[in-house]
N, C-alpha and C positions, 0 to 999 in steps of 0.2 A: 898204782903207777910206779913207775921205774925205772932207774939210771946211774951209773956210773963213778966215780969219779975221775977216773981214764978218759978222755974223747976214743969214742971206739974208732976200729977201723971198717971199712967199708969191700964186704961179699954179696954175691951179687946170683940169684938162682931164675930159670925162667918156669912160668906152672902155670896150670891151665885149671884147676881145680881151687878152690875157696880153701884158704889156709886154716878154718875150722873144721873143716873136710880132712883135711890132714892130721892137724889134731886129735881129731877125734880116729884119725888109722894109725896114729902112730906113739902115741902116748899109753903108758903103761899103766898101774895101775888110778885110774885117775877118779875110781867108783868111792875110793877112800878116800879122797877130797870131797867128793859128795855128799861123803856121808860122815865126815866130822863136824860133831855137835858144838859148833863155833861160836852158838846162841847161846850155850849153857856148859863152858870152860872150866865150870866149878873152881876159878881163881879171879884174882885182880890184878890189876898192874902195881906196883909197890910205891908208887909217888901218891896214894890216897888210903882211906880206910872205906870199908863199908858194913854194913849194919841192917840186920831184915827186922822188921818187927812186926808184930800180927795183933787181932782180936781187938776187942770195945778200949783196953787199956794199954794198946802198944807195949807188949813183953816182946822182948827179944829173944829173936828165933834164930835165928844165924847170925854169925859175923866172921870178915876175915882175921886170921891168926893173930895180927898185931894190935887189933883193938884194945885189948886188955893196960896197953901200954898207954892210948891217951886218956879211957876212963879211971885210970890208977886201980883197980881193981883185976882180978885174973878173970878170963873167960868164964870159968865154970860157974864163979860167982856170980856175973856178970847173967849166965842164959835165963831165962824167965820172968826178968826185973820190968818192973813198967820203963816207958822211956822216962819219966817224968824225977824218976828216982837215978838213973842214971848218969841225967844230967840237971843236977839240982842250982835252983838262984833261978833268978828273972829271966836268965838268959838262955835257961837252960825248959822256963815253962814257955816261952815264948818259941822257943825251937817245937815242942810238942804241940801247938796250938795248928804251926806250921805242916808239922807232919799229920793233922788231924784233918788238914784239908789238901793236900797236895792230888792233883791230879793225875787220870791214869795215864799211861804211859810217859808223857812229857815230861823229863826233867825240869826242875826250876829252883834255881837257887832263895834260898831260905835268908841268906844273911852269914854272918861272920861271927864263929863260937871260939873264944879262951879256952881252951885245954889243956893240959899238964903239956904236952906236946908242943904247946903255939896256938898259933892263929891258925886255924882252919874253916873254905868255903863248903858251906854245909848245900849237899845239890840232892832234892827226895824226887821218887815217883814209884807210883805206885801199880805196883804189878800183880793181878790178880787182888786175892782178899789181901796180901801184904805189903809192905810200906819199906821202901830199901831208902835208905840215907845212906847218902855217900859225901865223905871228907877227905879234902884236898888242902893241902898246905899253901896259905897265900906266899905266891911271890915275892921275894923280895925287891924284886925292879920291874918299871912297869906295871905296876899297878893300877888298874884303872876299874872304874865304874862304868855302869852301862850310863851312868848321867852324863860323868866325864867323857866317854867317847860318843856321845849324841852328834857336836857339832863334827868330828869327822866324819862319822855313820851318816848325818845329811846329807853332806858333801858330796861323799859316796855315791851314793843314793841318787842323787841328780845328778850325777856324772852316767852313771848306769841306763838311767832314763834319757837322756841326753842321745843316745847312741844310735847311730842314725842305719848301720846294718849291724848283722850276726858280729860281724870279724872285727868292731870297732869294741863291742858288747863284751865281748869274751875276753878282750886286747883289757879292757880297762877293770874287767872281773879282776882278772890277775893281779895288776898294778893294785888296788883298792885291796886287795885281801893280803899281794907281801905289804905294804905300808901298815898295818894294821897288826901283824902279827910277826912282823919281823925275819921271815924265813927268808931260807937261801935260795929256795927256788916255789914258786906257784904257777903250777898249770894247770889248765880247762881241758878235759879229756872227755871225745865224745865216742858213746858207743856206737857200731852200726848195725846192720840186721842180725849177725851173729857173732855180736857181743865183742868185735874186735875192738879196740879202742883207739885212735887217733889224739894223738896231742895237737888241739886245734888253736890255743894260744900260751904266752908264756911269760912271765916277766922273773928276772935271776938277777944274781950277782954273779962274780965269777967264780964262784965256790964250787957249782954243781956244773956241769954240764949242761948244753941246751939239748934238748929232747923236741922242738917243734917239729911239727908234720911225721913224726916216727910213729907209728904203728905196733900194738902190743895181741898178744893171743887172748881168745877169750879164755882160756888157761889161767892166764896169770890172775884174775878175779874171775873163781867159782859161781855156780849157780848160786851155788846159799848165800855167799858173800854180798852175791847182789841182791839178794832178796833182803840181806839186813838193812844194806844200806837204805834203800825202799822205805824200810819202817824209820829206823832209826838216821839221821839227817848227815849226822857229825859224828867223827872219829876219832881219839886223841890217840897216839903212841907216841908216849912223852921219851922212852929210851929201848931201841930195839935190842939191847941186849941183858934187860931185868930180868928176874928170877922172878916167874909169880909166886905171888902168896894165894895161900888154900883159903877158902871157904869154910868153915866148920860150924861143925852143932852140934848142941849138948851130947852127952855120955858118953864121950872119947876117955880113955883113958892115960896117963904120964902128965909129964907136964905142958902137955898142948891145950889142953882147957877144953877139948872136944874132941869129935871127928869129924874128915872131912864131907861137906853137905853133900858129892855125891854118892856116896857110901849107902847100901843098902834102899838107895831110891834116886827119882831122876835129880839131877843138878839141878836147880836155881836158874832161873830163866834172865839172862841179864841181856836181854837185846836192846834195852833202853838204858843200859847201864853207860855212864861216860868212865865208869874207870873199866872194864867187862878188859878179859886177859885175851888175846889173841891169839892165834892157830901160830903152832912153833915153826911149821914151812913159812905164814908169812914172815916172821921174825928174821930168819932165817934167810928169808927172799931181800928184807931191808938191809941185813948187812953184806950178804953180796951186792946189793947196789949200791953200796959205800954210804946211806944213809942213817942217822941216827935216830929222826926225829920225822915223823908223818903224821899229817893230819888231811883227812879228807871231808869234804861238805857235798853230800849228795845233791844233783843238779836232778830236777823230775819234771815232766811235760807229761802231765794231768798224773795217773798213778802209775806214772811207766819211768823208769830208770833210765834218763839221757844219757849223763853224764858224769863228770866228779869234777870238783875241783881238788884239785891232787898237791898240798905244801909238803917240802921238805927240807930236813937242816941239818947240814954236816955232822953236829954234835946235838948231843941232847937239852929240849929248850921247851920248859914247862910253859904251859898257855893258858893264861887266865879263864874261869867260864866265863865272862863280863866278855872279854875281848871274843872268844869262841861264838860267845852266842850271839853278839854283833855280827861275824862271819855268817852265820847260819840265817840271817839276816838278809846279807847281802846274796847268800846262796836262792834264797826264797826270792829275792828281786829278780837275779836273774831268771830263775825259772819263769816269773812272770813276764819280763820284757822279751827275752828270747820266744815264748809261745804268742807274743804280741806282735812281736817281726814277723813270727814265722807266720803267723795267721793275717799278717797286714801284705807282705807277699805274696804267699796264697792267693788270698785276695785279687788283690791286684789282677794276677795269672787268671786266676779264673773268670773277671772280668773282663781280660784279653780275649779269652777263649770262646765266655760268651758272645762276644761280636763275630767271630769266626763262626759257631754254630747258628748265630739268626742270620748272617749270610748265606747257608748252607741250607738248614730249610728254606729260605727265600727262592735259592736254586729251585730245592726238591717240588717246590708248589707251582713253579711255573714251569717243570717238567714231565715228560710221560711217566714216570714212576721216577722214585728214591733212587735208583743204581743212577739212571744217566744223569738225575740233578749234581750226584756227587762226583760224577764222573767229567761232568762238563763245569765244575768247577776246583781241578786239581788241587791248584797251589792252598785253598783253604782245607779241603779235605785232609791235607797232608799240614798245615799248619794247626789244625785243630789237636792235636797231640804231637806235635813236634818233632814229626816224624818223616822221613827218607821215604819211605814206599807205602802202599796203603792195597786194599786186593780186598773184592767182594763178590763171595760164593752165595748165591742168592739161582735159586731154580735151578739148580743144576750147574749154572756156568761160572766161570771164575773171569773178575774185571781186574787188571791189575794199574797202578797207578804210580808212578814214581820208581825207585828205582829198589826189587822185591827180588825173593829169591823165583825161579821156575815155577809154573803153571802146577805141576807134579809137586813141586814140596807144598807151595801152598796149600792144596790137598790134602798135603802129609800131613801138616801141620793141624787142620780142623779135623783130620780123623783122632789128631793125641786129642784137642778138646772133648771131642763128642764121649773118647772113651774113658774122659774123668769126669762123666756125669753133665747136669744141666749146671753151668755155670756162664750166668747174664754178665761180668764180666772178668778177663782173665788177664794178668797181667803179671810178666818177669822183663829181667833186663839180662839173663845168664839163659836160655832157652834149652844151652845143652844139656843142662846139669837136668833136666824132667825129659830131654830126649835126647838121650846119646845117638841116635843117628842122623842129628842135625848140624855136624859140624861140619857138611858141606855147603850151609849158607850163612855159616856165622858173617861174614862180609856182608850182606843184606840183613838178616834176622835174627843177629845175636839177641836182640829185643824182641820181646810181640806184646800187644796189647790188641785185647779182642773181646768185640762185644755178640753175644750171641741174640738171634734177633728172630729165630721161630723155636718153639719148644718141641713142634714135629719133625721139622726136616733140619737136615746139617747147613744151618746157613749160618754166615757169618760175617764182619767186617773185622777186618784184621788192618793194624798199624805195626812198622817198621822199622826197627834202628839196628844200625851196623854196630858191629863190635869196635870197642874204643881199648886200643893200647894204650898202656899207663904202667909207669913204677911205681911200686911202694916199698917205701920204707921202714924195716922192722925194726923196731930194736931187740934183737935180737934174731936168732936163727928161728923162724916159727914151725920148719922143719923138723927141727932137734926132738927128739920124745923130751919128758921130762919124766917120765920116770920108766923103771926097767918092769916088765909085766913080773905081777907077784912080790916085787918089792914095796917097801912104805913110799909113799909120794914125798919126794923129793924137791923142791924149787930149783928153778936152773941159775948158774952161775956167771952165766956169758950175756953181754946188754950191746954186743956189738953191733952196728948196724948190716944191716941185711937188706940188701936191693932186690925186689919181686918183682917181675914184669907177668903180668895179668893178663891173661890172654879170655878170648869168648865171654866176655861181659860187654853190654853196651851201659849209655848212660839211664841210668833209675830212674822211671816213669813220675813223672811228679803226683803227689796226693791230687792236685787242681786239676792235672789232667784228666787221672783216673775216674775222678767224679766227673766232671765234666761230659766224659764218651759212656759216663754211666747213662745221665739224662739226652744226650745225645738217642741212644741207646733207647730211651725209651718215646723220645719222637720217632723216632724207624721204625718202633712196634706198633706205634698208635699209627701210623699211616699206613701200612700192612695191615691192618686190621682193619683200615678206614677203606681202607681199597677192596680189602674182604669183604666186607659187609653192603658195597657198593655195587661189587659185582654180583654178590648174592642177588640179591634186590634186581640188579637190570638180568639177570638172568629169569628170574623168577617171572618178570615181566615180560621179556622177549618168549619164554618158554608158552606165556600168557597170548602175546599177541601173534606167535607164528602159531597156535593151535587155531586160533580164532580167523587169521589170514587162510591156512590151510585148508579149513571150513569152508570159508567166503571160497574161495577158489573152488573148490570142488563142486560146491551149489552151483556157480556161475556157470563152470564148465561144463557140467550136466545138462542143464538147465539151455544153455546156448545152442548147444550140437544138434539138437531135432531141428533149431528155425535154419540153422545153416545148410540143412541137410534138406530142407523143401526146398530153399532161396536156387541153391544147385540144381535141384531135382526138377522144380519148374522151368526154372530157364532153358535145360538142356530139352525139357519137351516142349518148350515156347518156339526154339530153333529147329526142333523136328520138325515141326508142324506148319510153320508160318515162315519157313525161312526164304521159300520161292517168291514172298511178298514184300518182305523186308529188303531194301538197298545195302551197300556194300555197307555205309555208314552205319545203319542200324543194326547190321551183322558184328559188327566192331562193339557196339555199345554191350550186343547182349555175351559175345564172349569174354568182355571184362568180366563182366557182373558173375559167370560163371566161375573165371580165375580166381577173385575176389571171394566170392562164398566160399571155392573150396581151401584158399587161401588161410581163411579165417577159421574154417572147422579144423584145418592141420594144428591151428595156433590152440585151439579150444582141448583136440586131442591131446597136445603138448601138457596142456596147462594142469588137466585132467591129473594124466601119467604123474608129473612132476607133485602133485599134493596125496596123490597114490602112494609113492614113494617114501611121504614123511610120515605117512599113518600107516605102513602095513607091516607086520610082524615079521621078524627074521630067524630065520633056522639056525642053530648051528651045528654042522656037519663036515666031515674032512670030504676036501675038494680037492680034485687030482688037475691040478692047470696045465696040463699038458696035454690032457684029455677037450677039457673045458676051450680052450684056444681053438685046438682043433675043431673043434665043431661050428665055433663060432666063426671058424673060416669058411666051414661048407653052407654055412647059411649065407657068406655072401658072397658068394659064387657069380651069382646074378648081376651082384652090381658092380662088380670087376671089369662084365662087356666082353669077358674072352679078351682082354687086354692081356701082355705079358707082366706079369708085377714079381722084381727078384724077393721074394720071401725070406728071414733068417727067424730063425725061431731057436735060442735056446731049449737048453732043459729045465723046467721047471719045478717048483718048490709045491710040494702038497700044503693047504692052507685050511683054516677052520673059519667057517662062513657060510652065508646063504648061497647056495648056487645058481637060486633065480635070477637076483637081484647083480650078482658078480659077474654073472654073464650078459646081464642087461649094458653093465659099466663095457666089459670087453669089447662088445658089442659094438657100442658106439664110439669105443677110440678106433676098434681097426675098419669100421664104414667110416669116419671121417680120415684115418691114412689113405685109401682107396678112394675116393672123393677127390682132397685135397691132391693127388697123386697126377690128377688124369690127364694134363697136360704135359707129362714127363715122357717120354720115348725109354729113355731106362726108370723107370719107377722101382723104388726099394723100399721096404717095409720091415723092421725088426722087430721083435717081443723077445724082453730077455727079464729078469730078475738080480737082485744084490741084492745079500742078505745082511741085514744090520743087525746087531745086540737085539735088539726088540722090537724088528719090523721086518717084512719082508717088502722092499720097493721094487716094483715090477716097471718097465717102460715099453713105450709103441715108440718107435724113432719112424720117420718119414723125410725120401727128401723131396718134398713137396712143395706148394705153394710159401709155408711158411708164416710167421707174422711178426711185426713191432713190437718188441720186449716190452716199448713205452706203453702200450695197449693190455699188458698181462693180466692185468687186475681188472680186467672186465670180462677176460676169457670164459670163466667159469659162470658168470652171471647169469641170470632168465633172461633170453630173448634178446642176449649180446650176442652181436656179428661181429667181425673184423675185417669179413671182405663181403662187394657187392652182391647181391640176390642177382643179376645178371651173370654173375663168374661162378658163383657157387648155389646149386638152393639150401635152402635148410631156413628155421626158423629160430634154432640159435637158442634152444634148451638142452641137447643133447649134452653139453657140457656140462649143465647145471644138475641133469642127473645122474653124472657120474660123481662129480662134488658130494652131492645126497648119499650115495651108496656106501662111497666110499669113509664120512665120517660119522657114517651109523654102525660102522665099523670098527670105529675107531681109530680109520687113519685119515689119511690128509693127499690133497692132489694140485700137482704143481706141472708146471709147463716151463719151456725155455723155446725161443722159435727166433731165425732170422729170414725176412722179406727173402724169395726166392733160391732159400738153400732149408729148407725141411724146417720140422719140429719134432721137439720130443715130450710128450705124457709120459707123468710121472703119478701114480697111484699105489701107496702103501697100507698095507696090514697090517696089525700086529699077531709076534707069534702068539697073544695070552687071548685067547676067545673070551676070558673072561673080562674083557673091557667091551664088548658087545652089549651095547644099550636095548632094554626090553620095550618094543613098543606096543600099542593095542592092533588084532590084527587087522587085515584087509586085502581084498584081491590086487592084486599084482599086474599089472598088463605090460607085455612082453612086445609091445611095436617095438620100432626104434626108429624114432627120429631124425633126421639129419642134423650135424652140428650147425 
C-alpha cells in the first residue's frame, strides 16, 4: 500500500480497457520483478539477529553478521557449536528445549533471553530440517504481553463480531489495529479480479494523508509478493531506509567470521522469517511515499489472497511480536467474519433468487414448454439474475425479453459461446474485452450470463446488463510505465491522484447468481429431456398405433367395397327390371339406396387410397415440375367442362421425389381449384414456387369459392368438408392425401382462404432428398378423389 505525504492533486484520463491490461502493454521490464528471489534476500533487517541451526544437537549453521556481538564470541568460533553451549545457564537450556520443539513454519515466540547486548524477544520456526531463531530487542515503551493485551484483544474482537455489514467490519478492523499499534495510518485494502487493490477503509491521524477509495496497480504488489503474503500472514518494516545485514556461513575468510549464505549455493529460505530483508524497489517505493514504517497483515477468504491490512508511520517505530501477533489475530477474525457476511449475504441472495426460480418452474409446468413459461413470466425471468434483458435461442429461434441487444447480435453472441467449447455456464461483466466486435451493444450487453442447455445444438438462455459509467480513482498515474524496457525495475515516484472513467464494464454477476442460473440451468435440461423422452415414448406409440389403424383400415376397406358393389349392382338391376311395377315413391326409395351404395364405395375407395399412401414405398428421382404440372392439367381437361379458366403457371424448380405420389398431390390441388372455381365467369388458377434456404414451397392460388380461416385446421383432415355436398361433391380425403404425401417428404402443407374471394395451397419440399423417410412397399392407386 501507498501514499504520500503531499495531498496530491487531481488528473483525470478516460479508457475503455482494464488498467492491468495497460500495465501489462506498458511497463518495462517488469519479468525482473518477477523474478526477484524476495523469499530468499540472503539478508535481515538490522533491528534483530538471526541464527540457523541444524541436526539431533542444534550446531549452528548460519547466522547474520552481527551475531557474534550478543554471543560475545566471533562468528567463525561461534559456526558448528551446539545451541546449548552457545547460550549457556537455565535460560539459555530452556531457550533450546524451545528450539527442540518449535514448529514448522509458524513463528512463535520462546520468551525473553539476557545478552551481552540487552533484553532480546527470542521468535524460532522451523524451516525444512533447520531451526532459524530470530532476536529482536525489546522495546523500551510499550511493552506489552500477549496476557497484558488479552482484555483489549477481547474488546476487539467483539467489536469485530459485532459488525453488522462489510463496511462497518473493515471501518472497525482499522480503528482496532491503529489503537493497538500506535501508527499513523491503517488501511484495509482489497484486491479485485486483477489484483488491483482499492483502499476500502481507513482510520489516520493527520500525519499521513487519506488514501480511502483510491485505487493502486496490480504492479505495485508483485505476483511473488503476493504469494508470500498467502503463506506468511504478517510483515514488519520497522525502517524503510536500513542497510541489510548479510546472512553468512562458515569458511569466509578476514574478519567477517564467514561468507555470505548465498555464495556458492541457493540463499536460505526465509518466507517465514519476521526479520527476512525486503526487495530494495519496495524500500525504495516506501520512501517515495514518505513513509518510514509498514506493516501489513494478510486478509484471506479460504486460501486465496483478499486483502491487506496496510499500517504505516511517518517515522520509524519498532512493533512488539506480543502486539504484532495480537494483530495477526485480529487479521484471522476478520478473514473469518468478512467470509461470514459475505456467505450470510450470499445467502440471503440466493434465497431471493430461489423464490424467483420455484416461481418460474411453476410458470414452465403449467406451460406448453420451457420458452413461453419463461416468456410469459418476464419480470422474474429477468429478476432471476438481475438483469435488463434476457433472450432464448432454443430450436432455431431467438425469444428476446426486456430490454437486449438485436436479434443478429444475440446470434453473434451464442456463435463466440459455441466457439469456446461446451461451457454449461458462461459469465463476464466486460463482454468486449472476449469480443472486440461487440462494442455496438455495450448499452444492452456490456454483461452476459449464459447458460447452455443442449450439448447438440447451439441453444441457450442468455441474461443482460448495460454498461455502467463510473470513476476511479488512482493513486497514482496507472498509465505511467514504471520502468523503461531493458532497464532494472524501478518503483514509481508520483502517488497523485488520477481520475479513470471506465467505460464497457457492467456490474459483476454476483457468485448467488451465477450458481443459482447454474441449477436453474439444470431444471431446463431435465425438462428437455423430460419432454424428450416423452415424445420418444408417444412417438414410438403413435408410430405403433397409426401402423395398426392403417391396417384396420385397409382390411375394412377391402373387405367393404365387394358388399357395396352388389348393394349398387342389384339395385340398379331391381329398377331395370321391375321399375314398370314400382310407383313413383318406390322409384325414389330405390334410387337413394343406389346414391347411397355408391356413395359409400367412393368413401371405402378413399379410405382404401389414403392407408395405400402410408404404407407404399417412395422413389427417389429428380422430377421436372414443369413437365409434371403440365400433364397434370391434360388429365383434367375433362372436368374443366370446356369452361374458360385464365391459367398462370410459373417456371418451375426441378425437385427430388416420387413422381407418382407428387402428382397424385398436384393432382388433387389443381381438381380442387377447378371444382371450387366453377361458379366464377372469370375463373383464375395459379401454380408458382419460392425457393427457401431448405425447401422449395410450391402454391395453387384460386379465386374461387374460398373458406373460413377459423375452419383451417380441419382442412386437411380425413373426411373434413367445409362446404355442403349439395354446392360441392367430394368426400373430403383429397386433402388429407396431399398432407400424406407431402410429409413423407419431408415437408408440410398449409392453406390461407377467405369466404368468396379464393384460396391458396401451400406444399413444400425440401432441397435434401435425404430427409425422405423409407417406407415398406406397396401399390400405389392413382384415382383422385374430389376435395
Amino acid at each position: 500500500m501507498v501514499g504520500n505525504g503531499v495531498q496530491p492533486s487531481t488528473k483525470t484520463t478516460i479508457s475503455a480497457a482494464t488498467p492491468a491490461q495497460r500495465i501489462l502493454e506498458d511497463i518495462g521490464d517488469t519479468d525482473s520483478c518477477a523474478r526477484e528471489p524476495i523469499h530468499r534476500p540472503g539478508s535481515i533487517q538490522p533491528h534483530g539477529h538471526l541464527l540457523v541451526f541444524g541436526g539431533g544437537d542444534l550446531r549452528l549453521l548460519q547466522a547474520s553478521a552481527h551475531v557474534g556481538d550478543l554471543l560475545g564470541i566471533t562468528l567463525e568460533k561461534a559456526f558448528g557449536q551446539p545451541a546449548d553451549r552457545l547460550f549457556p545457564g537455565e535460560a539459555g537450556a530452556e531457550l533450546c528445549r524451545g528450539l527442540a520443539q518449535v514448529p514448522l513454519r509458524e513463528p512463535v515466540q520462546l520468551g525473553v533471553l539476557q545478552c551481552p547486548v540487552g533484553q532480546l524477544q527470542t521468535i524460532a520456526h522451523r524451516s525444512g530440517d533447520a531451526v532459524i531463531l530470530e532476536l529482536e530487542a525489546v522495546p523500551t515503551e510499550g511493552v506489552r504481553s500477549l496476557e497484558s493485551l488479552y482484555p483489549h484483544l477481547r474488546a476487539s474482537i467483539q467489536g469485530l463480531q459485532a459488525a453488522a455489514t462489510l463496511n462497518e467490519l473493515m471501518t472497525r478492523t482499522a480503528a482496532e489495529v491503529r489503537a493497538l499499534t500506535g501508527f499513523d495510518r491503517v488501511l484495509v485494502y482489497r484486491f479485485d479480479e486483477q489484483w488491483n487493490g482499492t483502499v476500502i477503509a481507513e482510520d489516520r491521524n493527520e500525519t499521513l494523508p487519506a488514501y480511502l477509495d483510491l485505487r493502486f496497480p496490480a504492479s505495485d504488489i508483485p505476483e511473488q509478493a503476493r504469494r508470500l503474503y498467502t503463506l506468511n500472514r504478517l510483515r514488519l518494516i520497522v525502517d524503510a531506509s536500513y542497510q541489510p545485514v548479510p546472512i553468512l556461513s562458515p569458511g569466509g575468510g578476514g574478519g567477517g567470521g564467514g561468507r555470505a549464505g548465498g555464495d556458492g549455493g541457493e540463499a536460505l529460505d526465509l518466507s517465514f522469517s519476521v526479520l527476512r530483508s525486503v526487495s530494495p524497489v519496495h524500500l525504495a517505493y516506501m520512501r517515495n511515499m514518505g513513509t518510514a514504517t509498514s506493516m501489513s497483515i494478510s486478509v484471506l477468504s479460504g486460501d486465496r489472497l483478499w486483502g491487506l491490512i496496510s499500517c504505516h508511520h511517518a517515522v520509524p517505530r519498532p512493533i512488539p511480536f506480543s502486539v504484532r501477533t495480537a494483530c495477526d489475530l485480529i487479521g484471522q477474525v476478520l478473514s473469518i467474519q468478512m467470509m461470514a457476511l459475505d456467505r450470510s449475504g450470499e445467502a440471503e441472495h440466493r434465497i431471493a433468487l430461489k423464490h424467483v426460480e420455484t416461481r418460474l418452474l411453476a410458470h414452465m409446468a403449467a406451460s406448453e414448454n420451457f420458452v413461453a413459461g419463461l416468456i410469459g413470466a418476464p419480470d422474474d425471468f429477468l429478476k432471476l439474475a438481475d438483469a435488463q434483458g434476457a433472450a432464448i435461442l432454443f430450436e432455431g429461434r431467438c425469444h428476446r425479453v426486456g430490454r437486449t441487444p438485436s436479434e443478429d447480435t444475440v446470434r453473434r453472441i451464442a456463435g463466440h459461446l459455441g466457439g469456446r467449447g461446451h461451457e454449461e455456464v458462461f459469465a463476464t461483466h466486460a463482454l468486449s474485452t472476449l469480443m472486440p466486435d461487440a462494442g455496438d451493444c455495450i448499452d444492452t450487453a456490456s454483461g452476459v450470463l449464459a447458460i447452455s442447455i443442449s450439448q447438440l445444438h447451439p441453444s441457450y438462455v442468455l441474461w443482460f446488463r448495460p454498461e455502467l459509467v463510473r470513476t476511479v480513482r488512482w493513486g497514482g498515474d496507472p498509465n505511467k510505465p514504471s520502468a523503461v524496457p531493458g532497464t532494472p525495475l524501478s518503483p514509481r515516484t508520483s502517488f497523485e491522484t488520477w481520475k479513470e472513467t471506465v467505460r464497457w464494464q457492467a456490474v459483476p454477476w454476483r457468485p448467488s447468481e451465477i450458481e443459482t442460473v447454474r441449477d436453474f440451468r439444470n431444471a431446463i435440461v431435465g425438462i428437455v429431456l423430460r419432454k424428450a423422452e416423452e415424445m420418444a415414448a408417444l412417438i414410438v406409440e403413435l408410430q405403433r398405433s397409426n401402423s395398426e389403424l392403417t391396417a384396420f383400415s385397409y382390411s375394412v376397406s377391402h373387405d367393404l367395397r365387394a358388399p357395396f358393389r352388389h348393394v349398387t349392382s342389384y339395385a340398379e338391376l331391381l329398377r331395370a327390371r321391375a321399375s314398370e311395377k314400382l310407383d313413383g315413391r318406390e322409384l325414389h326409395y330405390l334410387d337413394t339406396i343406389i346414391e347411397a351404395a355408391a356413395s359409400a364405395g367412393q368413401l371405402v375407395d378413399g379410405l382404401l387410397q389414403f392407408s395405400h399412401l402410408g404404407r407404399a414405398s417412395l422413389t427417389h428421382v429428380a422430377i421436372d415440375m414443369n413437365e409434371l404440372v403440365a400433364e397434370v392439367r391434360r388429365l383434367l381437361v375433362t372436368e374443366a367442362g370446356g369452361r374458360d379458366i385464365r391459367w398462370s403457371v410459373e417456371a418451375l424448380p426441378e425437385i427430388q421425389g416420387d413422381p407418382t405420389t407428387i402428382r397424385l398431390a398436384f393432382q388433387n390441388l389443381l381438381s380442387n381449384a377447378i371444382k371450387y372455381t366453377r361458379n366464377r365467369a372469370d375463373a383464375a388458377i395459379a401454380v408458382g414456387c419460392r425457393t427457401a434456404p431448405d425447401a422449395f414451397e410450391f402454391f395453387v392460388r384460386d379465386n374461387g369459392s374460398g373458406f373460413d380461416m377459423a375452419y383451417v385446421h380441419k382442412l386437411f383432415g380425413v373426411f373434413q368438408r367445409l362446404h355442403r355436398e349439395e354446392d360441392f361433391e367430394g368426400i373430403g380425403i383429397g386433402l388429407a392425401n396431399v398432407r400424406r404425401i407431402v410429409e413423407r417428404h419431408g415437408g408440410r402443407a398449409w392453406a390461407e382462404g377467405e369466404p368468396g374471394r379464393g384460396a391458396t395451397f401451400h406444399i413444400s419440399f425440401p432441397r435434401s432428398p435425404g430427409r425422405l423417410p423409407v417406407q415398406p412397399p406397396s401399390p400405389i392407386p392413382t384415382s383422385v378423389p374430389p376435395r
